[in-house]
C-alpha positions as CSV (number, residue, x, y, z in Angstrom):
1,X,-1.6,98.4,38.9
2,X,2.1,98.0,38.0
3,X,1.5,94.8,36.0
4,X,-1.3,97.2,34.2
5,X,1.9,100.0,33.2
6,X,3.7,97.6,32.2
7,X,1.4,96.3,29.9
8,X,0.7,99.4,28.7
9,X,4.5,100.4,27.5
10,X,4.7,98.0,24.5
11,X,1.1,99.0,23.2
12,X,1.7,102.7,23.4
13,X,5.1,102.1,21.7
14,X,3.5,100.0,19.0
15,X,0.8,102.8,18.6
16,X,3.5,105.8,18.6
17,X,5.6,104.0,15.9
18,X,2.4,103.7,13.2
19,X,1.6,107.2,14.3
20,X,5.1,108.7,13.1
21,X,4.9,106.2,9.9
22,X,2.1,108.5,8.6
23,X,4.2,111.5,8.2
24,X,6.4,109.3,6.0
25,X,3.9,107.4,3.9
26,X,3.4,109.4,0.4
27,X,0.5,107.7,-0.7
28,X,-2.6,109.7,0.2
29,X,-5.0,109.0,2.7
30,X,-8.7,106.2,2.8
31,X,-11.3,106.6,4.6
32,X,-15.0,104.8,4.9
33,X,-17.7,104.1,6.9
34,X,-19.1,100.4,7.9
35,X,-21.0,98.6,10.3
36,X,-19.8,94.9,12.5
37,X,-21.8,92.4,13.7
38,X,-20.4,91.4,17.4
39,X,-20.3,87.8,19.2
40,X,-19.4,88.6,22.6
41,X,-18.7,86.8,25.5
42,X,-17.9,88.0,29.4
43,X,-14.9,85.9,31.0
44,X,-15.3,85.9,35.0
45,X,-11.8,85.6,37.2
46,X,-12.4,84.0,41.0
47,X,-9.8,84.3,43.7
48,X,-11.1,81.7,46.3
49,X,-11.9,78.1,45.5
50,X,-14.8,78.5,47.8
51,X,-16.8,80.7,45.4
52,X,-19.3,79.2,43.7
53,X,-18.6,79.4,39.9
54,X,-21.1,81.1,37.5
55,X,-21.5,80.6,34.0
56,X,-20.8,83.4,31.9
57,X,-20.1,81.5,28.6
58,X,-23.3,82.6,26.9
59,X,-23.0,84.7,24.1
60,X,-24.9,87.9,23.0
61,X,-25.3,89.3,19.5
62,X,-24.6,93.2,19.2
63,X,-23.8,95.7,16.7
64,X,-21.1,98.0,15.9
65,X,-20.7,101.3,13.9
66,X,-17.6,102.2,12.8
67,X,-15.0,105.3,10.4
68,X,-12.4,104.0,8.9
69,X,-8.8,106.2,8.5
70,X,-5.9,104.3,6.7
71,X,-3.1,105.3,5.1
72,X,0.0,103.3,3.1
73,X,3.1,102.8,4.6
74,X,4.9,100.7,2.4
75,X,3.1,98.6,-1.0
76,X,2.5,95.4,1.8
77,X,1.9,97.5,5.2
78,X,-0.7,100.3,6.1
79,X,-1.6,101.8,9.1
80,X,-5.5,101.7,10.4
81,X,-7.2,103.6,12.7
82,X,-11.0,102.2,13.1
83,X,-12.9,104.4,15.9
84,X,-16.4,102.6,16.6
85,X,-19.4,101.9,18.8
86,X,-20.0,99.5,20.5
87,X,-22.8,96.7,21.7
88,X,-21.6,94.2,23.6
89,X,-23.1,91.5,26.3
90,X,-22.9,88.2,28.0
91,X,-25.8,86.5,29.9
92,X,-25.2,84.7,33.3
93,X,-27.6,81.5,34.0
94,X,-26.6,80.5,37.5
95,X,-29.7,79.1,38.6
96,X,-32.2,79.7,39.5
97,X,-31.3,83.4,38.5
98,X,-30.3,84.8,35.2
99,X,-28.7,87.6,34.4
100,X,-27.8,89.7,31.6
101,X,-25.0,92.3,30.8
102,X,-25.3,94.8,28.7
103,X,-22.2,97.3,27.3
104,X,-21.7,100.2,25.4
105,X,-17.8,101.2,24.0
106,X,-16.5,104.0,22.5
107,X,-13.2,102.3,20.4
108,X,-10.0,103.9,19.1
109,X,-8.7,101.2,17.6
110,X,-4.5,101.7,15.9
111,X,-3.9,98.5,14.0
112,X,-1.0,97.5,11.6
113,X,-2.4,96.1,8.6
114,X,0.1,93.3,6.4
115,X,-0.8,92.3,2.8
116,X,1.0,88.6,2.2
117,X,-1.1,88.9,-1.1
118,X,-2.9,91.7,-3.5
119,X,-6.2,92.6,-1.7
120,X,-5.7,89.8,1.9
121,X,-4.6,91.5,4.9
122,X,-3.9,90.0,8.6
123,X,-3.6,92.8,11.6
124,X,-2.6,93.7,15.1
125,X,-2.5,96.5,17.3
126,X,-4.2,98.3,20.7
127,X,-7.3,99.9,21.4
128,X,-8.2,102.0,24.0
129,X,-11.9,102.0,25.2
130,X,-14.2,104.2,26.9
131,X,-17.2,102.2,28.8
132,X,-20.2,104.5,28.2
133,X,-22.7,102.6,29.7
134,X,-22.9,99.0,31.7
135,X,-25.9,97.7,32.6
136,X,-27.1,94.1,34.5
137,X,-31.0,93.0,33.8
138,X,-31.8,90.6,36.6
139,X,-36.0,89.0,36.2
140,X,-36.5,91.9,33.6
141,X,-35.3,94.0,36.6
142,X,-32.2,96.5,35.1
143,X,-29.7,98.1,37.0
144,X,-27.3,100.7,35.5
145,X,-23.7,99.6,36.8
146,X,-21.8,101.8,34.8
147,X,-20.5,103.4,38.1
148,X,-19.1,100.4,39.7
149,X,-17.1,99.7,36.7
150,X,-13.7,100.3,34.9
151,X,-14.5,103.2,32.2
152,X,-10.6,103.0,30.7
153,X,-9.9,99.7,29.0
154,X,-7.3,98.5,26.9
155,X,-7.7,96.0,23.9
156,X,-5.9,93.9,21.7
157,X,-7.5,93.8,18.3
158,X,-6.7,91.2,15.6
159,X,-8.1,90.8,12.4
160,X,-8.2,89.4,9.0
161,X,-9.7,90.6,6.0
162,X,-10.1,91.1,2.5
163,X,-10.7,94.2,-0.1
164,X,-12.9,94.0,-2.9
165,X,-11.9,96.1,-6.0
166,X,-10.7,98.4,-3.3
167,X,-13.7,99.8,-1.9
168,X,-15.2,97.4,0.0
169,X,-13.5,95.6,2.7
170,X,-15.0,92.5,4.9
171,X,-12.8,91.6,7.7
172,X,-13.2,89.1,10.7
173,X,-11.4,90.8,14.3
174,X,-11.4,89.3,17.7
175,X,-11.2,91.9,20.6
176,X,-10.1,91.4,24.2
177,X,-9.7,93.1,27.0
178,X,-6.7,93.3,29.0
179,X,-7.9,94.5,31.5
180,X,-10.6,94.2,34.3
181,X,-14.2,95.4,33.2
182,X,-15.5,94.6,36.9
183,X,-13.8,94.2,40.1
184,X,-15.4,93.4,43.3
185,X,-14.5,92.1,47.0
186,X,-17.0,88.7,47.5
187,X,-17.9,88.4,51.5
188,X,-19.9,85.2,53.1
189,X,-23.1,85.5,54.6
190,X,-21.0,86.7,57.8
191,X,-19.4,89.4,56.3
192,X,-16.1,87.7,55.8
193,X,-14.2,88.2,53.1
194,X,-13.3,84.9,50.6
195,X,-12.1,86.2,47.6
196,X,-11.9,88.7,44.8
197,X,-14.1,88.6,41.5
198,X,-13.4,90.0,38.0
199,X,-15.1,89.9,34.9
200,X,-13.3,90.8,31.4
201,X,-15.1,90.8,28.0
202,X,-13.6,89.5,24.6
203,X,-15.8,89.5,21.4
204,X,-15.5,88.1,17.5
205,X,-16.4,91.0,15.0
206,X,-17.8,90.8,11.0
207,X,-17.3,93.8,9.8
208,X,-17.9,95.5,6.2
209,X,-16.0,98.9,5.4
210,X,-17.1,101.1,2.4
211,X,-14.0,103.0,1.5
212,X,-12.8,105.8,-1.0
């Protein structure tokens, strides 16, 4: 939990700084609406060498829907705020049982957006996430998990992307969580304890803006 604050200092700094830039930025504000195409994967952590090791490295296609709030700081730097929805999943095939994860996010995104060039920008920045729903589908059996899990997570974003005569924007991001989506104590057959499992999520989004 301490590591965790300490994480959290630098982001909340970095978010607190672009929010005071607004009030200084004379340009007015851009907003839009757009929709993202999600790759996302689930990344397990095990404690003990003697857990077995499933495989969560196959990727699930979801969707995202997304507002868009931006406003100028300098002629090369803006600020971007890009709350959105959502989909993301992982399936486990540790045989002879597969398993599937499904997620839904609610996004508040804070990014700093650079222009090296007219119309090409690279970002950074936090998000803070709220899990709305988590749910495992074992032998098209589904369980709603959303209890057992973290419902606060924190995000990097990055992203690069480019405008188009200034009202559309297509961007590439890549999404990660910092920290733990699941946590769990593992136990043998006895009972015993052996170890400590984790599961984080990161996730590669295509994502088209309309702006005004």
């Amino acid at each position: 939990m301490y590591r965790l604050q300490r994480m959290y200092i630098p982001l909340c700094l970095l978010f607190l700084c672009s929010t005071m830039t607004i009030s200084n930025a004379q340009q007015s504000w851009k907003f839009g609406v757009g929709l993202g195409l999600n790759q996302s994967r689930f990344t397990e952590s095990l404690s003990s060498q003697e857990l077995l090791q499933p495989n969560l490295n196959v990727a699930k296609i979801g969707f995202s829907t997304m507002i868009r709030a931006e406003k100028s700081v300098t002629s090369q730097l803006k600020v971007a705020f890009t709350p959105s929805i959502n989909f993301i999943g992982a399936s486990s095939d540790f045989s002879p049982i597969t398993t599937d994860y499904s997620a839904v996010t609610f996004t508040l995104p804070a990014q700093l957006h650079y222009f090296p060039i007219n119309n090409l920008f690279v970002g950074t920045g936090p998000a803070y996430s709220y899990l709305t729903n988590l749910s495992l589908s074992v032998e098209d059996m589904s369980n709603d998990a959303t209890e057992f899990a973290e419902r606060h997570l924190l995000e990097l974003r990055h992203s690069i992307g480019y405008i188009v005569k200034d009202w559309v924007e297509v961007s590439l991001s890549y999404n990660h969580s910092m920290n733990a989506l699941l946590n769990a104590a593992v136990t043998d057959v006895n009972g015993n304890p052996v170890g400590d499992y984790s599961i984080k999520y990161n996730y590669f989004q295509l994502g088209i803006v309309v702006r005004r």
